[in-house]
Every structure is written in C-alpha cells, then in structure tokens.
C-alpha positions in Angstrom: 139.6 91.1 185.1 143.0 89.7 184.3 144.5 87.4 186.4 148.2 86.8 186.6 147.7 82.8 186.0 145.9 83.4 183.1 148.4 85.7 181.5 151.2 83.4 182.2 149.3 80.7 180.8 149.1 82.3 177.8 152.9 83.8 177.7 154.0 80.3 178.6 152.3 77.5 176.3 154.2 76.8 173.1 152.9 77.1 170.2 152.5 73.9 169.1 151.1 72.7 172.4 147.7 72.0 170.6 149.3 69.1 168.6 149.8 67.1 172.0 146.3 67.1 172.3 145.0 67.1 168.6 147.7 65.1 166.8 147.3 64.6 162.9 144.8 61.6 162.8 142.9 63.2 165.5 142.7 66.3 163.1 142.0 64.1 160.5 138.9 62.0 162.6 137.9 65.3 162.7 138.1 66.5 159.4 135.9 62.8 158.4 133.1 63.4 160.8 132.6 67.2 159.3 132.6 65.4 156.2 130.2 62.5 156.9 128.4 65.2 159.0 127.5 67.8 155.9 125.9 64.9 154.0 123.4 64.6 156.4 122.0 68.0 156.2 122.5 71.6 154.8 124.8 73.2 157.4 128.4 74.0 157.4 130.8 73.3 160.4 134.2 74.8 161.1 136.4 73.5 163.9 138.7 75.9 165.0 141.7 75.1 167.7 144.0 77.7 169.7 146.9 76.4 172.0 146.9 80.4 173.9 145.8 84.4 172.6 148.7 86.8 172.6 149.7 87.7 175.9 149.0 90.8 175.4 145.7 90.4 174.6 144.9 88.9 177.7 146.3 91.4 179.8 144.0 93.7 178.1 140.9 91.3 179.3 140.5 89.7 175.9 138.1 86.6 176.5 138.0 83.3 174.8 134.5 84.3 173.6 135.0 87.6 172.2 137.8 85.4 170.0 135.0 83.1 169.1 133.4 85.9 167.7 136.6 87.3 165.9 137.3 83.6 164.4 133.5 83.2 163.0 134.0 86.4 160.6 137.3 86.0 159.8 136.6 82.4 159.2 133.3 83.3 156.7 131.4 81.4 159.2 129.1 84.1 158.7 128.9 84.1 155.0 126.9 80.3 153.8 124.4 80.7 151.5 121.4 80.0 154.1 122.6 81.6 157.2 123.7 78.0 158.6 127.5 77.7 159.8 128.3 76.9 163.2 131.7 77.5 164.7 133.1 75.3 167.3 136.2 76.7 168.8 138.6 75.5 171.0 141.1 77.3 173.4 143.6 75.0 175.1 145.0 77.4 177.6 141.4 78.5 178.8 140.1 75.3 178.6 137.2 76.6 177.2 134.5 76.0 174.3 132.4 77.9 172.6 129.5 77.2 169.8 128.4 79.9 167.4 126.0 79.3 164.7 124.4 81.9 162.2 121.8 83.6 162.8 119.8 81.0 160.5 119.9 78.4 163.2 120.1 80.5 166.2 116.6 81.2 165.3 115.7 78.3 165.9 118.2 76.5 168.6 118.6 78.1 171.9 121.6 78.8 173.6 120.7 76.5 176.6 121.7 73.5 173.3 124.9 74.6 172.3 125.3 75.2 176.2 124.4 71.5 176.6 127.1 70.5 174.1 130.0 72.7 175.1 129.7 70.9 178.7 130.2 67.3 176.9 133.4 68.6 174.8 134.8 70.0 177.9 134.3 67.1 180.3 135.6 65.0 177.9 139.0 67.2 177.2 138.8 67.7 181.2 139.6 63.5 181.2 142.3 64.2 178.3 139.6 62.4 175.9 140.4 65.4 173.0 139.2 63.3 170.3 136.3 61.8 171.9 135.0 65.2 173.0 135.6 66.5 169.2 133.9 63.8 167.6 130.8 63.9 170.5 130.2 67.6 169.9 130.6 67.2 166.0 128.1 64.4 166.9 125.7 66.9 168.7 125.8 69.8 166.2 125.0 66.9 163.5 121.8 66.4 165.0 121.1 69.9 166.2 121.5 70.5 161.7 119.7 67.2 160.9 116.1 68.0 162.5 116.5 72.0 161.6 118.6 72.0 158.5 117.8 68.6 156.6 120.0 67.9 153.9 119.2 68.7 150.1 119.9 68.0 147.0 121.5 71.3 146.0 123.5 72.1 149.1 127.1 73.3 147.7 130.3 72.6 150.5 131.0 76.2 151.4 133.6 76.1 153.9 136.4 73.8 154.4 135.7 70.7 156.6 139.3 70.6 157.9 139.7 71.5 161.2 141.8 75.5 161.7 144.8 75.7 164.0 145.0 78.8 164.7 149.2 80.1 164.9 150.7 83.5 166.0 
C-alpha cells in the first residue's frame, strides 16, 4: 500500500542527501573495514547506499526489499566464485536495511542473524550514528563469514570493497 508520506519522501529528498549522512571519510571507513574484513575470511561484501527510489516507483508499491534484491544482481553480488557475497543495503528515505547473502551462506545463517544485525545498523542511524552503525554491521557480517567462510589462501577479491551510492 502506498502511502502519501512515503511518496513525498521520496519526490522530496535530494539527491545528494546521502552524503549528509555518509560523507567521504565515512565512505572511506567503510571502504577500510570491507577491506580489513575480506582478509579474515573468503566472503565478499558490498555496501550499497540510496538517499530515495524514483517516485514513481513507490507509487507503484515498490519496497525497499524488492530493491535489495534488484541491487544484489545488478551488483554481481550473486556471481563469487563460492556462492558467498552478502549485500548490505541502505535506504535513507525508508530508513531501512536489508542483508542479502548468497545462497552459499544462507545455507548455513538464518535469517533471524542478518535480522539481528539489521536492528543494530538501524538503531544506530536512528541516533544519527551512520558510521558507527556501518562499521558495527560490517563488524557483524565479519564474524557471521569468519566461523562459516574462514579465509584461504586462494581467495581472489571479486567485488569492489568500496561502498555503491546509488544516483538516478
């Protein structure tokens, strides 16, 4: 159901609203943690951030999860070698989070996890901590990877470890 707030919220954030929250060194803390994070174990992490969809996408009911989804193709979060990406994506104007991983670790973590760190990112952006609550779930996913996805000696970097703004 679409809700006029939520539309407006959309039509009205500017474009560039995400940089008040994740300014340069923030994106580049981030960027270091993914870093130090993929030495640690064989998984690959993408961090994607999204001031607001197209408004008319949310008039049409589009949800921040089903652009979750979208963003994991499109982003080849789908595509490592051993079935272990994770997506963590961000929508300002939702105020919402959402974890995918690849079907090589959903095997093996359940949701109620990923639910678990979702909730610490978003009460930490809730107190305008945006950094903080990056680096904690980066933090989280690290050790979700670590005890299923230890690190070998062979493990290639398959995606890019700086964090995606997404732009329209």
């Amino acid at each position: 159901m679409v809700t006029f707030k939520r539309w407006w919220r959309h039509s009205f954030i500017p474009p560039w609203w995400w940089l008040r929250q994740f300014p340069k060194a923030t994106l580049q803390q981030i960027e270091q943690a993914i870093t130090r994070s993929e030495r640690t174990h064989s998984g690959e992490l993408r961090f994607a951030i999204e001031a607001a969809l197209p408004p008319l996408l949310v008039w049409r009911g589009y949800r921040a999860a089903q652009r979750a989804i979208e963003l994991f193709a499109s982003l080849g979060v789908w595509d490592t070698e051993d079935n272990c990406g994770v997506l963590i994506y961000v929508l300002l104007a939702d105020r919402e989070v959402h974890i995918l991983a690849d079907r090589g670790i959903a095997k093996r973590v359940p949701p109620a996890q990923w639910q678990t760190i979702v909730e610490a990112m978003q009460t930490q952006f809730r107190s305008g901590q945006f950094q903080q609550g990056a680096l904690l779930g980066i933090a989280q996913v690290t050790e979700l990877l670590n005890q299923y996805f230890p690190a070998t000696a062979t493990h290639p970097n398959q995606l890019p470890n700086a964090p995606v703004i997404i732009r329209h």
